[in-house]
C-alpha positions in Angstrom: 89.8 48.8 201.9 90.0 48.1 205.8 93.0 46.6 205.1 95.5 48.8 202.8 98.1 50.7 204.6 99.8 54.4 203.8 102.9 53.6 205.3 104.7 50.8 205.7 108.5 50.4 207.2 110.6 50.9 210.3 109.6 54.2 212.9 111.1 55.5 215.7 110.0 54.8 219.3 107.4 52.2 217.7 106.8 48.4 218.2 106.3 46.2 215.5 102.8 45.7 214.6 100.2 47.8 212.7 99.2 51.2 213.4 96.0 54.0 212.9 97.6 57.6 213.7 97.2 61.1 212.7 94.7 59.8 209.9 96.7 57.3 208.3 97.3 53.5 208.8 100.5 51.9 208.8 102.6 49.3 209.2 106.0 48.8 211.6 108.2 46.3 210.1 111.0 46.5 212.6 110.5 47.4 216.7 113.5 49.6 218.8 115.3 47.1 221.2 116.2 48.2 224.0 118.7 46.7 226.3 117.5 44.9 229.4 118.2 46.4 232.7 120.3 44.3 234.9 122.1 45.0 238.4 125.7 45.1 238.0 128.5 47.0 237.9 129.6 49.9 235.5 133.5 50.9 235.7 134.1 51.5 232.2 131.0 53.7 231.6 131.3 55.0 235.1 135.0 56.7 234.4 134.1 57.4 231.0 131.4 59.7 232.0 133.2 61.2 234.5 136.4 62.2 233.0 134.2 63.4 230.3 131.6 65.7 232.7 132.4 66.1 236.1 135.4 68.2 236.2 135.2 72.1 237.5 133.3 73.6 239.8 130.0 72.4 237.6 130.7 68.8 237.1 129.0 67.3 239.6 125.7 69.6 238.1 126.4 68.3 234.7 126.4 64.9 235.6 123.7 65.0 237.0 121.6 66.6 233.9 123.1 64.3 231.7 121.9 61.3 233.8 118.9 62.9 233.9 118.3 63.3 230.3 119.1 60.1 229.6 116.7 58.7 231.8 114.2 60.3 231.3 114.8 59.3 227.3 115.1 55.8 228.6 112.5 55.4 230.2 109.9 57.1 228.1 110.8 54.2 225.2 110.8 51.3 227.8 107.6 52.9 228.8 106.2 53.5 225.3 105.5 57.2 225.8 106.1 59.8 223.2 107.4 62.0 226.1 109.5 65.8 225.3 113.2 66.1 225.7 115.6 69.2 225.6 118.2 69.2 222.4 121.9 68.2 223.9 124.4 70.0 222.8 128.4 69.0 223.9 131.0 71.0 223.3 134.5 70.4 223.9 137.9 69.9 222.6 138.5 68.4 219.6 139.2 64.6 221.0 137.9 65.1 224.0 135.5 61.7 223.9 132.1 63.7 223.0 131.4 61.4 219.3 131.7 58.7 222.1 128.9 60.0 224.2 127.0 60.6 221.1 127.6 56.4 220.0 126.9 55.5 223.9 123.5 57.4 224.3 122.5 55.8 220.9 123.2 52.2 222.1 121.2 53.5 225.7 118.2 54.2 223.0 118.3 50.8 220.9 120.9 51.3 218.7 119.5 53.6 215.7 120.9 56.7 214.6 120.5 59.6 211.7 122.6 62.3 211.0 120.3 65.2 210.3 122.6 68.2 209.8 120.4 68.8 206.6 117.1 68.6 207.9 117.2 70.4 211.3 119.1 73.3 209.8 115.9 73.8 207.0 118.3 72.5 204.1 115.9 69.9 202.9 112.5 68.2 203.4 113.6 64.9 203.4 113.3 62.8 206.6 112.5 59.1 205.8 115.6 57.7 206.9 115.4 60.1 210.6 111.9 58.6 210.5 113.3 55.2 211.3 116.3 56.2 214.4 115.2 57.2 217.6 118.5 59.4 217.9 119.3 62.1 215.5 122.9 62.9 215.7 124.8 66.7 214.4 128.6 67.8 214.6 129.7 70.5 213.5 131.8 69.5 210.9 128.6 69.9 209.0 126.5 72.9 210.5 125.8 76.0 209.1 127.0 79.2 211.3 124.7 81.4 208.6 121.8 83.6 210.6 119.3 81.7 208.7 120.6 78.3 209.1 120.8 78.7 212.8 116.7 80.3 212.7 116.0 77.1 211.1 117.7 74.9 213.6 116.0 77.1 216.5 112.5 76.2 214.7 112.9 72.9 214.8 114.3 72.4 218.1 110.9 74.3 219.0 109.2 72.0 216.9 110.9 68.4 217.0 112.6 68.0 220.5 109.7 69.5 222.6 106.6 70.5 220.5 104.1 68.8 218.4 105.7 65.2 217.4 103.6 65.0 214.3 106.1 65.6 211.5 105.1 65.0 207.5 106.9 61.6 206.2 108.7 62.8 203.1 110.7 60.4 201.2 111.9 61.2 197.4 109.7 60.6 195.2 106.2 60.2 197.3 103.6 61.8 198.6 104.1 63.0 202.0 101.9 62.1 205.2 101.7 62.7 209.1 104.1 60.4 211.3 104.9 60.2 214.8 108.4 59.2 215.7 110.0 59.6 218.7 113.0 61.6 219.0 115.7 62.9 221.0 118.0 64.8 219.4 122.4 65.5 220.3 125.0 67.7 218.6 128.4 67.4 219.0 130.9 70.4 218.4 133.9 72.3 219.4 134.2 75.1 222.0 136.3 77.4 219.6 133.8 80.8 219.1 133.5 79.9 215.5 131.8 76.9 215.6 130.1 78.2 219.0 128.5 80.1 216.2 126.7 77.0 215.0 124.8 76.9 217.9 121.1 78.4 217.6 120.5 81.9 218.6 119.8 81.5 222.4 116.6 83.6 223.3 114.4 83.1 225.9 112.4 81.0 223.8 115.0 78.5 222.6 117.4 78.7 226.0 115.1 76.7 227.8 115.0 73.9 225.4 118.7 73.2 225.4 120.9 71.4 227.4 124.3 72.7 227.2 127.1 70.3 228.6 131.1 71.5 228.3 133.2 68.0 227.6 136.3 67.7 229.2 139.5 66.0 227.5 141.1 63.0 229.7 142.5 59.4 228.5 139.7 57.5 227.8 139.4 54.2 229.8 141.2 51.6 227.6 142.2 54.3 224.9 145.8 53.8 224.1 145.9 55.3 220.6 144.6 52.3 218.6 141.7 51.0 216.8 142.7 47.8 219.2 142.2 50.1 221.8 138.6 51.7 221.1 137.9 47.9 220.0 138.2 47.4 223.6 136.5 50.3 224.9 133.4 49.6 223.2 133.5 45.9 224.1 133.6 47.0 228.0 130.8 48.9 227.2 128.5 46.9 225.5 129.4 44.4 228.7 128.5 47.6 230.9 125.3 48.8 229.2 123.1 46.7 231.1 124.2 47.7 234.7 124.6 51.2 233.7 120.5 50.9 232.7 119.2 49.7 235.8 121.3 52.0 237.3 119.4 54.8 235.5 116.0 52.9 236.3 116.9 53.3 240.1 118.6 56.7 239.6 116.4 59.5 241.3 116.8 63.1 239.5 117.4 65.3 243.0 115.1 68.1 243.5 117.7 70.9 242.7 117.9 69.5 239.1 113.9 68.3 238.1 112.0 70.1 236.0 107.8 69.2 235.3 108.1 69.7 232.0 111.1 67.3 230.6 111.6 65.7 234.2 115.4 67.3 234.5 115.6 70.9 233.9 117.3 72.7 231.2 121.3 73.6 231.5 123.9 76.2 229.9 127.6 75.4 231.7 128.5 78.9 232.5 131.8 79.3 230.9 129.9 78.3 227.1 126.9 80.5 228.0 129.9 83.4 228.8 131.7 83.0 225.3 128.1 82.8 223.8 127.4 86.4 225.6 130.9 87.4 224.8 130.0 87.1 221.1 127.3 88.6 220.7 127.6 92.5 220.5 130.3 91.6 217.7 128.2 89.6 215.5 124.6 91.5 216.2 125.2 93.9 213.4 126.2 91.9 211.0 123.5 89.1 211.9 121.3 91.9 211.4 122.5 92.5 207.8 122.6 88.9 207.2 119.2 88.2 208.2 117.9 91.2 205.4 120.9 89.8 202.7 119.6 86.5 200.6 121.2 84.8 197.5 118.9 83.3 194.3 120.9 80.5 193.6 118.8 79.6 191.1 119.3 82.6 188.9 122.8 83.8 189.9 121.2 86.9 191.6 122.4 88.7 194.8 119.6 91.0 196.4 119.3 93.5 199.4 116.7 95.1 201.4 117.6 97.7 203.5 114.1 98.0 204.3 113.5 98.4 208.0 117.4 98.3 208.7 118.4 100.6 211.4 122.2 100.8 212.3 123.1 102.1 215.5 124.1 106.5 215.8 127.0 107.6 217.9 125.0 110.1 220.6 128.3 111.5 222.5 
């Protein structure tokens, strides 16, 4: 009985081996594998990253928290700590290089990836395949912009990316159980105010536990337009990735930018937070209506409650 196991498979941010956790024992078929650090240099990575963040008169800031973020994700794994990390958001142009980031910061955390649109937004209770990838991925070609679809995301930014990493294992069929992967979580999207609008309500209990990075759109180093092209890209890169690590190992988060809690504090880039702001007195009311408006799919039914609903008086 010493013996049996409840769980048995690949987990993020574990090492192969077996496993007693959170009342359960378990087995990790497969460990993450992280790229060895190496001294070297980094040009491809180097202008990619640039032309991608430091532009404006907050480049040189978001650079910063983006290399800070990443190393601190870094270094948890190499150091086998289940440590917090904001949710990273990039928005940007359409083909402005920010599904790239996304594939490079994956390859900086060992190469597994899940898309979790579904889950983080509350659409489903299935996780066994995020389970097993240290980086969950979003765009938003597939998020919600519905009031209660962005609550949902909210929660579980609150819950996944810096609260309790104890999550419930549920695959189809089965029972679920307690796990505890490690996570850190990116979405990718563009800066038009519509899908803006996919972005979780920003209150002062979500706004600290988001990074908000603006991408910029520049040629891509290597990029001419061909799948030859991004063939090459990603082949500098992978040559790269080892001197870009124990670049980050050496890197030192300056003062102005550390924060206690996640090691590099929390970022909004001024002109998204603006169009965020500039939104909101527009859509208030009818978030408001939303959030008391729900549909039974189940039995064709709309219903409304106007319970509690207060709509604004003219007083002049």
């Amino acid at each position: 009985d010493d013996a049996d196991v409840i769980f048995c498979g690949k987990l993020a941010g574990h090492k192969e081996g077996y496993f007693e956790a959170n009342g359960i024992r378990g087995l990790v078929t497969e460990s993450y594998h992280l790229t060895k650090p190496e001294h070297g240099e980094f040009p491809t990575i180097k202008a990619f990253l640039r032309g991608l963040l430091n532009k404006g008169t907050c480049g040189r800031e978001q650079l910063e928290i983006f290399t800070g973020w990443v190393k601190s994700a870094f270094e948890s794994l190499q150091n086998g700590h289940n440590s917090l990390g904001q949710c990273l958001f990039i928005a940007g142009e359409q083909g402005a290089g920010k599904s790239q980031l996304q594939k490079l910061i994956t390859l900086i955390l060992g190469g597994r990836q899940a898309n979790s649109h579904l889950y983080m937004s509350g659409r489903t209770n299935f996780n066994a395949d995020l389970c097993e990838a240290e980086h969950l991925i979003l765009d938003d070609e597939y998020m919600a912009t519905d009031i209660r679809s962005r609550l949902a995301f909210a929660a579980n930014i609150k819950k996944h990316c810096v609260g309790n990493n104890v999550v419930t294992y549920h695959a189809k069929g089965k029972d679920g159980f307690p796990v505890s992967p490690w996570w850190r979580v990116s979405c990718t999207l563009n800066d038009n105010p519509e899908r803006l609008l996919a972005l979780p309500p920003m209150d002062e209990d979500v706004a600290d536990k988001v990074i908000l990075l603006k991408a910029y759109k520049q040629p891509l180093p290597c990029i001419d337009g061909t799948a030859a092209g991004y063939a090459m890209l990603w082949t500098k890169i992978n040559e790269e990735l080892s001197a870009y690590l124990y670049n980050l190992t050496t890197y030192e988060i300056p003062q102005a930018y550390h924060c206690v809690r996640y090691q590099v504090k929390s970022f909004h880039h001024p002109d998204l937070a603006s169009e965020l702001g500039r939104m909101t007195p527009q859509r208030s009311l009818l978030e408001t209506i939303d959030s008391y408006l729900w549909i039974s799919a189940e039995d064709g039914l709309i219903a409304v409650s106007y319970t509690h609903l207060t709509l604004p008086t003219n007083r002049e």
